[in-house]
C-alpha positions in Angstrom: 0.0 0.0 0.0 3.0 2.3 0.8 5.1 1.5 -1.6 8.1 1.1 0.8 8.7 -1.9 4.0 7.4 -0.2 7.2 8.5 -1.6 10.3 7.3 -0.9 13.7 10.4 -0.8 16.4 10.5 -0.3 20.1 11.5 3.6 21.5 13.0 3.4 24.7 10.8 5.5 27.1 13.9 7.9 28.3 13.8 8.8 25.0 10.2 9.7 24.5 10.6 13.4 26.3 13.4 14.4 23.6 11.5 12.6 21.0 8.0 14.7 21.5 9.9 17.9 22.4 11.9 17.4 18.8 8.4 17.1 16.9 7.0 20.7 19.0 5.9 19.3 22.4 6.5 21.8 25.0 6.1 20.1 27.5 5.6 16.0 27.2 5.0 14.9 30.5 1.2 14.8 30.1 1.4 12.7 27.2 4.1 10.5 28.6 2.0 9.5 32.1 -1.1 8.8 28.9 1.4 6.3 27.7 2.5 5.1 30.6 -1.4 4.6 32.1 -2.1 2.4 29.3 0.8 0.6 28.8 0.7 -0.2 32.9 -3.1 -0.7 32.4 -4.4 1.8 35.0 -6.0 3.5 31.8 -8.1 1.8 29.8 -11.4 1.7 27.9 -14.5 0.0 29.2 -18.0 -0.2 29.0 -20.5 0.0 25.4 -18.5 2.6 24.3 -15.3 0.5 24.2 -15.8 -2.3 21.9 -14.7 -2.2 18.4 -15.8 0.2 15.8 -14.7 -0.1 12.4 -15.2 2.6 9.4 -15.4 1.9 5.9 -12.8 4.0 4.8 -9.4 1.9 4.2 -5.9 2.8 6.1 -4.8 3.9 2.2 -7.5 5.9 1.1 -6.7 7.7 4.7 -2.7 8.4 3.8 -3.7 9.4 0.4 -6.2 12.0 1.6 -2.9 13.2 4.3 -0.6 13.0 1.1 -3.2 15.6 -0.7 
């Protein structure tokens, strides 16, 4: 779909403050104690609204429209 191999790969979580303040974050703790809630699983999603929803639109017609 990409045209190119796309690999997912592990960031080490020291890193993720430098990381978000290199793509305009001023300040990344918030979004770092998000990450960490559900990676630890004190946040997560429950109840109706939880369960899986899925869209029609496809994962490429989605990065062509962000291409545009």
């Amino acid at each position: 779909m990409l045209g190119r191999p796309v690999r997912a790969e592990a960031v080490p979580r020291e890193t993720w403050g430098a990381i978000f303040r290199a793509q305009g974050m001023r300040d990344p703790v918030p979004r770092i104690q998000m990450l960490d809630g559900f990676n630890e699983g004190w946040i997560r999603f429950e109840g109706a609204d939880a369960s899986v929803r899925k869209g029609r639109v496809g994962v490429a017609e989605v990065i062509r429209s962000l291409l545009d």
